[in-house]
Structure formats: structure tokens, C-alpha cells
C-alpha positions as CSV (number, residue, x, y, z in Angstrom):
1,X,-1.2,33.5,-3.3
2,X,2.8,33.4,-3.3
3,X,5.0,35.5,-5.7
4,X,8.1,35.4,-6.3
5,X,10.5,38.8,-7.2
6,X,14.1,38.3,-7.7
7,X,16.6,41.3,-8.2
8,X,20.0,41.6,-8.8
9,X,22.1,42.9,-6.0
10,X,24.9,45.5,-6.3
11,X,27.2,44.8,-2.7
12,X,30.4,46.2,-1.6
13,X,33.6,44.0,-1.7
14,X,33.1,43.9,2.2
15,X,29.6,42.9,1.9
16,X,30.2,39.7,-0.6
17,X,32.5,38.3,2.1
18,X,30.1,38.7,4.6
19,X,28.0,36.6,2.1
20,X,30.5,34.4,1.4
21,X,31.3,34.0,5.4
22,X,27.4,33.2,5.8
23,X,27.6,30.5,3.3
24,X,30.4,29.0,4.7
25,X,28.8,28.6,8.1
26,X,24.9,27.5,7.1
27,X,27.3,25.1,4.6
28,X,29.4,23.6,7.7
29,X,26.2,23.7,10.3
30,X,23.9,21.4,6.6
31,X,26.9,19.2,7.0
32,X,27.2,18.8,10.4
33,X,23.7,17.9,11.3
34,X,23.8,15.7,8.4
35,X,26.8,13.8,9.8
36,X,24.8,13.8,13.5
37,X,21.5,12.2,11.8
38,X,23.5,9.7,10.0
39,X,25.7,8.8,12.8
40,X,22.7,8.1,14.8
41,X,20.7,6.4,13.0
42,X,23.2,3.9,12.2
43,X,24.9,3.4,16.1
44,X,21.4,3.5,17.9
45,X,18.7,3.5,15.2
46,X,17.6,6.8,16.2
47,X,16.4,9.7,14.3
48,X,17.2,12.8,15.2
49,X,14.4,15.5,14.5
50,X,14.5,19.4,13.5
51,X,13.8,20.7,16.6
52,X,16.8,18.5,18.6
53,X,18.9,20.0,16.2
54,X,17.5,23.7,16.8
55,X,18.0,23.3,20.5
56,X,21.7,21.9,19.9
57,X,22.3,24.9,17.7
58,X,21.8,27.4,20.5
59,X,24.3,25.2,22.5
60,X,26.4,25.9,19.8
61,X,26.1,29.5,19.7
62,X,27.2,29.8,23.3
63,X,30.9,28.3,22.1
64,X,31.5,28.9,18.1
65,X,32.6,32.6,17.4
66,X,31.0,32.4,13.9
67,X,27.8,30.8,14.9
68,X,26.6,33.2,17.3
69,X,27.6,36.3,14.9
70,X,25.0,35.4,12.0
71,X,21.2,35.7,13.3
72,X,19.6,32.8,14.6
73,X,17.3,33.1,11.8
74,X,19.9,32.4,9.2
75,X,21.4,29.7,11.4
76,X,18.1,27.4,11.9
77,X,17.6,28.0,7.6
78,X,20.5,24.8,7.0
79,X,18.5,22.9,9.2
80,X,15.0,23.2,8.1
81,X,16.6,22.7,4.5
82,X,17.9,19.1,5.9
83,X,14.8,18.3,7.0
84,X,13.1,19.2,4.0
85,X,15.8,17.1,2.4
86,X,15.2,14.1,4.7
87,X,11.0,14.3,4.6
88,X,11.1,14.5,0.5
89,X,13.6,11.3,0.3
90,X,11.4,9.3,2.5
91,X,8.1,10.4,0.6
92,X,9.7,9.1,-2.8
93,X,10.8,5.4,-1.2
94,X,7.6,5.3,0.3
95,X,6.1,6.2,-3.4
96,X,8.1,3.2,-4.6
97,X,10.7,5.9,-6.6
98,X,14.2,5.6,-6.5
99,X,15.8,6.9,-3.3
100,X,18.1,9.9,-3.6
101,X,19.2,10.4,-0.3
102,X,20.6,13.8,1.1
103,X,24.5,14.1,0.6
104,X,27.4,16.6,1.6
105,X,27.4,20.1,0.2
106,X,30.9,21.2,-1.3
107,X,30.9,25.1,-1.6
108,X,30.1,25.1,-5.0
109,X,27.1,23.5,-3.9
110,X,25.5,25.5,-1.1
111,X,24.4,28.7,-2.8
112,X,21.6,30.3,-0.6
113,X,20.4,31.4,2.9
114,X,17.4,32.9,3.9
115,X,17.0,35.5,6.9
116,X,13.2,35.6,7.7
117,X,13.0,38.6,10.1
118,X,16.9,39.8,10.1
119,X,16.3,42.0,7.1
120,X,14.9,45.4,6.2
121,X,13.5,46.7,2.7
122,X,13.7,50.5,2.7
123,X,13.4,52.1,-1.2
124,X,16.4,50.1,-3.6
125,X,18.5,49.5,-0.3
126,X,18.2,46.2,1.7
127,X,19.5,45.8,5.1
128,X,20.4,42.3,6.5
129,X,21.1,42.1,10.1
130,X,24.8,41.7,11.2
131,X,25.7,41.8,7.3
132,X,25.2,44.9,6.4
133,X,23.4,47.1,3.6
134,X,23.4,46.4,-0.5
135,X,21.6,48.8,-2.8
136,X,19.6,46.1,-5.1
137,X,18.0,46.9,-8.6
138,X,14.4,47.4,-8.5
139,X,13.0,46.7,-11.9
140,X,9.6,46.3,-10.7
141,X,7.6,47.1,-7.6
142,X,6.6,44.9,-5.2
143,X,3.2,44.5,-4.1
144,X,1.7,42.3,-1.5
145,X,3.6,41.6,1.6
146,X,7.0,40.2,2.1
147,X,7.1,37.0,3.6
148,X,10.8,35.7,3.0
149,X,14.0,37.3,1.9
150,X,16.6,34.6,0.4
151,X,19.9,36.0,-0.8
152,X,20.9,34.2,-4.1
153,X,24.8,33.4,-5.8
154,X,24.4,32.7,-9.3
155,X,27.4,32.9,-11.9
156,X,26.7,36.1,-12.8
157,X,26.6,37.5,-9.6
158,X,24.2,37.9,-6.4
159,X,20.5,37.9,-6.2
160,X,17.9,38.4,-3.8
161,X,14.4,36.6,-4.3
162,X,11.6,38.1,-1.8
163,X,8.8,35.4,-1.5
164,X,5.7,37.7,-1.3
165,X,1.8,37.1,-0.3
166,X,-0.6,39.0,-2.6
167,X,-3.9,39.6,-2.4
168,X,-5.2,38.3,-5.4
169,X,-4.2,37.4,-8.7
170,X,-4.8,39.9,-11.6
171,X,-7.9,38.8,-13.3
172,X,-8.2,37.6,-16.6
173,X,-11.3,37.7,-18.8
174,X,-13.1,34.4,-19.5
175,X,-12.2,33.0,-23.2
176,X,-14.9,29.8,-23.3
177,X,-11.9,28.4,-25.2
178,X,-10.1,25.0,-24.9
179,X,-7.0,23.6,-26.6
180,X,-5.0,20.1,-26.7
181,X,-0.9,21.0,-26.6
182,X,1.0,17.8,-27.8
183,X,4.7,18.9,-27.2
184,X,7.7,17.5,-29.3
185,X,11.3,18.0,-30.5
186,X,10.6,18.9,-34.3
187,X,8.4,21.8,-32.9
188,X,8.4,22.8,-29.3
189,X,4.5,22.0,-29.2
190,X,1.6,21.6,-31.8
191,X,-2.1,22.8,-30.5
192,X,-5.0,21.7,-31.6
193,X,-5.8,25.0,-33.2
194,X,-3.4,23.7,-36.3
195,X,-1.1,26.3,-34.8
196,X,2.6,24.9,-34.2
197,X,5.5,26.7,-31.8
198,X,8.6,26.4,-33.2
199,X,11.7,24.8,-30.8
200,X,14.0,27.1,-30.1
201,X,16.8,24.6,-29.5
202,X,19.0,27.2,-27.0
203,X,21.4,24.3,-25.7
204,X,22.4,23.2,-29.2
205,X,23.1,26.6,-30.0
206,X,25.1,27.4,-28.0
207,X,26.7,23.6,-27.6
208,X,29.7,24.8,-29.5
209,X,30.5,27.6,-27.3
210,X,29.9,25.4,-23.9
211,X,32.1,23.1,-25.2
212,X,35.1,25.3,-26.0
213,X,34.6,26.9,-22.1
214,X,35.0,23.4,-21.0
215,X,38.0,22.9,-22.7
216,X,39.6,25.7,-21.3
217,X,38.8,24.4,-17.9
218,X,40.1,21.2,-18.7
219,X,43.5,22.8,-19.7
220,X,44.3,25.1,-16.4
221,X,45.8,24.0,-13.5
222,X,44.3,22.3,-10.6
223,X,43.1,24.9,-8.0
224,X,44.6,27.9,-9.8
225,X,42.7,31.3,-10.0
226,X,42.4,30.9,-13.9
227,X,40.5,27.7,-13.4
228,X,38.4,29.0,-11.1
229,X,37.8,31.9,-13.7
230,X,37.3,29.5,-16.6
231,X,35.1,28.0,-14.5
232,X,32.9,30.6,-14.0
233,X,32.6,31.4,-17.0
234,X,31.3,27.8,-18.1
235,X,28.6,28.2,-15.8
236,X,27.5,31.6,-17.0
237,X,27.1,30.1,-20.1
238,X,24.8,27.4,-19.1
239,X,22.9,29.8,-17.1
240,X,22.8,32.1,-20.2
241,X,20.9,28.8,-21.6
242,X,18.3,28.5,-18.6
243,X,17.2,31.5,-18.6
244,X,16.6,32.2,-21.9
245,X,14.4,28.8,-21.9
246,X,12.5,29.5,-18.5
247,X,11.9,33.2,-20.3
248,X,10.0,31.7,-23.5
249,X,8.3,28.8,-21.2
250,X,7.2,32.3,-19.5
251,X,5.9,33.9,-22.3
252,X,4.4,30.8,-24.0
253,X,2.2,29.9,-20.9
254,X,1.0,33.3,-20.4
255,X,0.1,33.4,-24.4
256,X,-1.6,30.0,-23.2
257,X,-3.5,30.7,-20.4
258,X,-4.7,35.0,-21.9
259,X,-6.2,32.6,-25.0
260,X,-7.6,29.7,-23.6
261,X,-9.8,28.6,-20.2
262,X,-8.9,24.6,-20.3
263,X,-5.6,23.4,-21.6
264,X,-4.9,19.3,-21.8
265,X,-1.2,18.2,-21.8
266,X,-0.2,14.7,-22.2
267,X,0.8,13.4,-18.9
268,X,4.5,12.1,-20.1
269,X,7.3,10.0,-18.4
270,X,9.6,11.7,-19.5
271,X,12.8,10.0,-17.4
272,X,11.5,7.0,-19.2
273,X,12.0,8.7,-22.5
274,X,15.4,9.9,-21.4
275,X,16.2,6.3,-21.6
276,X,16.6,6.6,-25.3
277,X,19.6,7.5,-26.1
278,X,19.5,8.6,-29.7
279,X,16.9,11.6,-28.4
280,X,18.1,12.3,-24.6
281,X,19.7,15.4,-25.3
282,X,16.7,17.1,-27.4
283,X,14.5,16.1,-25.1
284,X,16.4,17.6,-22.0
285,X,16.9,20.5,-24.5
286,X,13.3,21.0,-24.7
287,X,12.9,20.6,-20.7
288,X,9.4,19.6,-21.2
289,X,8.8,19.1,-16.9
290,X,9.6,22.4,-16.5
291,X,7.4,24.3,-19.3
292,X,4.4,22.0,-17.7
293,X,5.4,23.1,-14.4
294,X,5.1,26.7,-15.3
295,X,2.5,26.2,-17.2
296,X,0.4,24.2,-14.4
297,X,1.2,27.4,-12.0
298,X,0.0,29.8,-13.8
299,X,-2.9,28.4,-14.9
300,X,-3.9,27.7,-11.1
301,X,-2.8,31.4,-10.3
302,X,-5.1,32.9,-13.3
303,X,-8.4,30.2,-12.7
304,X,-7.6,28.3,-15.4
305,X,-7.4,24.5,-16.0
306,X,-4.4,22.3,-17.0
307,X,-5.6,18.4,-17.6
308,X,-3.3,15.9,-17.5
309,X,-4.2,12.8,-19.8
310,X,-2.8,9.6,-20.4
311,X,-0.1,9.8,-23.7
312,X,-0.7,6.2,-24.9
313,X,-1.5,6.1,-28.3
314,X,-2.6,9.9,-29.1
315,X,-0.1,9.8,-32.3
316,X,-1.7,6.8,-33.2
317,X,-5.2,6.6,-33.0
318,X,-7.2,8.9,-35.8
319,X,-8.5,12.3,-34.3
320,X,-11.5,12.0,-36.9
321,X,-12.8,7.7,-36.6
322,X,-10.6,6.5,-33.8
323,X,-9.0,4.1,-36.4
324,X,-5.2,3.0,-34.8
325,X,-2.9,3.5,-37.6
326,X,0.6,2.4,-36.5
327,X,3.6,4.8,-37.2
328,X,6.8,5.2,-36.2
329,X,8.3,8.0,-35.1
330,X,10.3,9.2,-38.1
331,X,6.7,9.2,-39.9
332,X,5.8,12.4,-39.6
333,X,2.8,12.9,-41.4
334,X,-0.9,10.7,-39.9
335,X,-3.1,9.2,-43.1
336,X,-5.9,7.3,-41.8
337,X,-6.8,4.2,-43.7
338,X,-10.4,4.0,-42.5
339,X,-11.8,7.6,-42.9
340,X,-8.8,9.3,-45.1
341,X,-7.9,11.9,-42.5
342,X,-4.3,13.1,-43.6
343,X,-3.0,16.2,-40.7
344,X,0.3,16.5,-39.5
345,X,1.1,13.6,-36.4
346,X,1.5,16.3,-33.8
347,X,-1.8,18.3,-34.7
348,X,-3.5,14.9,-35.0
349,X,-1.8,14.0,-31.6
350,X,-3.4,18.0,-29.9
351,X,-6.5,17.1,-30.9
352,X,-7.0,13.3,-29.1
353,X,-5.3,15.0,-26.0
354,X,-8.1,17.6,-26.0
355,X,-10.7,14.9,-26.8
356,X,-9.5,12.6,-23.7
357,X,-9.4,15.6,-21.7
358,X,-12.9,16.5,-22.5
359,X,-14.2,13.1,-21.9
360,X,-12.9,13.2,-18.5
361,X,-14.5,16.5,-17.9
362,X,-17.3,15.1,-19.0
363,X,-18.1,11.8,-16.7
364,X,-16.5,14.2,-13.8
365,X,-12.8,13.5,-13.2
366,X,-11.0,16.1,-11.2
């Protein structure tokens, strides 16, 4: 099992532009082999693979004064990213999904490198080889083995995220307890319980505040220091956004998963329901994918069980007789006309994902 810990790193002036120096390099060596596949595939029809490029980086290190001074570690991480890059593309046209195919980084774009190996944990202080030494804040202690050690630039400063093996997941006690979640934009998510988790809307709050950041950007000049400034201080506020969202996704799925052994979701499309215009923005708001992502993970990591059942009709069709009783959306309240079942549309809609979900269990669907 992999974990992930990330801390916030306090560096030296000296040591930030070492970072920023490291950046700049894995940046330029991402682009260049970029260029080189490119290039080759469309003068000779010929791929170029990972470990070509590996063995031209050590040709490269013999001649370029900034290659050879950052580890070979760190130099070979741009590369296995582009080919990462390159195998995921080809996996979605060959799933029939819209391409997507690997660009440029600018340097506002490039914000990581890892250094497998060429790094050293000793207490709060981490060592990087040929970088130097940053004392890093160690809210909580790590257990399992290190496996990776990525140093992170996010708009409120520097970050390092160790990717660690553990032994085993903390157990949890059996509940015997299942529940359907049908998630929305009125509330975050109704469960089949009758219970209801409000949405805590963070982008619309703070909508007004992003927007007046962006307007400061907008009126400094081009490639000044104070638009670079503005700038950052835009971006802190949408991070300011995501994290408070990925913290109550956190909380909510481990509420989910202490109370409950099998959880059914919808299984939704949502960059089909992005199409609609009138509700694009709540529903990015509400960042569905990523709640179910979390959600999923944690389940898997605690020996739970997430189904995934098709959304088609759950709003409609009674939870009680089946009857389909067509509504649209701004009906918010479900009144059969067959058996006289009257429930909210989303607690109506929990309890026919949990019923699909149990019929699958049932005839043996994995």
C-alpha cells in the first residue's frame, strides 16, 4: 500500500534558486525530448523510446555544464514524465476519447522533480544531493518506507511529497452497513439513510475575491514584478479554494467509509453534463470526479466497497413500485402516481442507486 505525506518546506534564499535552477533544466531537457520525438516521428516515422533518450542524456551530460551538475536521477525524471505523457495519450485514442497530445511546458507550467535515491531524511532536515539541505515541517510522522521524494512549487510556497510503502492499512471494524450516495448541486450529496450533506459552494464564495485579483493582474504591466506579484496572488487564491474542497471530500469519505461497508455512486458522465451551460460552473464547483476518486481510494485502502451503477433514470423511477414518474430538474420533490410515495428527488434517487447496486451484488457482478 502507497501513502502519500506532503510537508511544507522552509529553504534558504540559496536553496530556492537551486530549486528554481533544477526546474529550469528538467523543463528544457521535457522540452527537448519532446521536440526530438516529434521531429522524428514526422521526418522518418520513427518513435523514439525512453531508454534512447536515457542513453542520449548521458551524452549530454559529458558537454552541458548544467546537466551533469543535477543527479542523474533528477535528470532521467522529465523523461519518464514524457513517456508517461506519450503512453497515456495513446491509451485514450486507442479508447476512442479525444486525443490530448503532450505540449511544451512554459515555466509556469513545470512545477516538480523527483530525486529517487539523491536525497536523505534525517529528523525535520532533508538533504538533496548537489542542492543542498532545507529544514521541512513535520506535522506528522512517517511510517512505512520511503520510496520517492518529489519536491513540490505551489503558490504559497515549496512542498515536499514523500511517496511511502506501508505495511498495512489501519483496520477498521466491520459495520454490515450499506448506503446509496446520489450527489447533486442543491446538496453536495443525499444518502439513502434520508441524511443530506449540505454543498459547501467554496468557488462561489470566494468568486468575488478571485475576480477582483484578476483584475489587478489585468491592470499591471506586461512582464513587471507587480504583475508577477498580482499574479501570485490569484493563484493563491484558487489554491486557497482546492484545498479547502479536497479537505471536506477528505473528511466526508472517511465519515463514509468508518459508517458503512458497501457504498453505491452513480457512475456519471460528468464532461457530458459540463455541456450545459446554465449548470457548468456548479457542477465544476462541486468537483464531483474528484470526491469519487477519493472516495474510491479509500474505500480500497480500508476493505470497503464503492459500486459504480448506471445513473439513467434513478430520479425518475419510484424507489418503493418502480413506477417512472417523469420530472424535470427544477422539480424537486418525487410523488409517485402509482403507489403515493412522496420523498425528496435526491433521497428517492440514494435509494435506487443502492437498490441497482445490490442487484448486481446479487447475480455476481464485480
Amino acid at each position: 500500500m502507497i501513502k502519500a505525506y506532503k510537508y511544507k518546506l522552509k529553504p534558504s534564499k540559496r536553496v530556492v534558486e537551486a530549486f528554481e535552477q533544477t526546474l529550469d533544466v528538467c523543463r528544457e531537457l521535457y522540452n527537448a525530448a519532446l521536440q526530438e520525438r516529434r521531429d522524428a516521428w514526422r521526418v522518418a516515422r520513427k518513435s523514439i523510446t525512453l531508454y534512447e533518450q536515457m542513453h542520449e542524456l548521458t551524452e549530454i551530460r559529458a558537454f552541458d555544464d548544467d546537466v551533469r551538475r543535477m543527479p542523474s536521477v533528477i535528470g532521467r525524471d522529465p523523461l519518464k514524465r514524457l513517456d508517461k505523457a506519450f503512453k497515456t495519450f495513446f491509451q485514450r485514442v486507442k479508447n476512442g476519447e479525444r486525443g490530448g497530445f503532450p505540449r511544451f511546458k512554459s515555466c509556469v507550467r513545470y512545477n516538480s522533480f523527483t530525486a529517487d535515491g539523491a536525497f536523505k531524511l534525517c529528523g525535520d532536515k532533508l538533504t538533496l544531493t548537489r542542492i543542498g539541505s532545507v529544514r521541512l515541517r513535520l506535522s506528522r510522522p512517517i511510517e512505512g518506507k520511503i520510496k520517492t521524494c518529489t519536491i513540490k512549487r505551489q503558490a504559497d510556497g515549496w512542498f515536499v511529497v514523500f511517496a511511502v510503502e506501508a505495511e498495512q492499512c489501519p483496520y477498521i471494524p466491520k459495520t454490515g452497513a450499506s448506503v446509496g450516495v446520489d450527489v447533486g448541486i442543491e446538496n453536495f450529496a443525499a444518502l439513502s439513510t434520508g441524511e443530506t450533506v449540505e454543498n459547501p459552494k467554496y468557488l462561489r464564495k470566494a468568486e468575488r475575491e478571485i475576480k477582483l485579483a484578476r483584475r489587478k493582474i489585468d491592470k499591471k504591466k506586461r512582464g513587471g514584478a507587480n504583475r508577477r506579484k498580482a499574479g501570485r496572488i490569484y493563484a493563491r487564491k484558487h489554491l486557497k479554494v482546492t484545498n479547502q474542497r479536497r479537505d471536506f471530500f477528505h473528511k466526508l469519505s472517511n465519515q463514509l467509509i468508518r459508517r458503512f461497508d458497501e457504498i453505491a455512486v452513480e457512475d456519471l458522465n460528468i464532461s457530458g453534463l459540463l455541456k450545459n451551460h446554465h449548470l457548468a460552473k456548479s457542477i465544476s464547483d462541486a468537483a464531483w470526479g474528484t470526491f469519487l476518486t477519493i472516495l474510491e481510494s479509500k474505500a480500497a485502502s480500508a476493505g470497503r466497497r464503492v459500486w459504480k451503477v448506471p445513473a439513467a433514470f434513478t430520479s425518475q423511477d419510484c424507489s418503493q413500485c418502480g413506477e417512472r414518474v417523469k420530472k424535470s430538474l427544477s422539480t424537486r420533490e418525487h410523488r409517485c402516481i402509482g403507489c403515493g410515495l412522496v420523498l425528496h428527488r435526491d433521497h428517492n434517487a440514494a435509494i435506487n442507486i443502492l437498490g441497482r447496486a445490490d442487484r448486481l451484488a446479487s447475480v455476481g457482478v464485480s
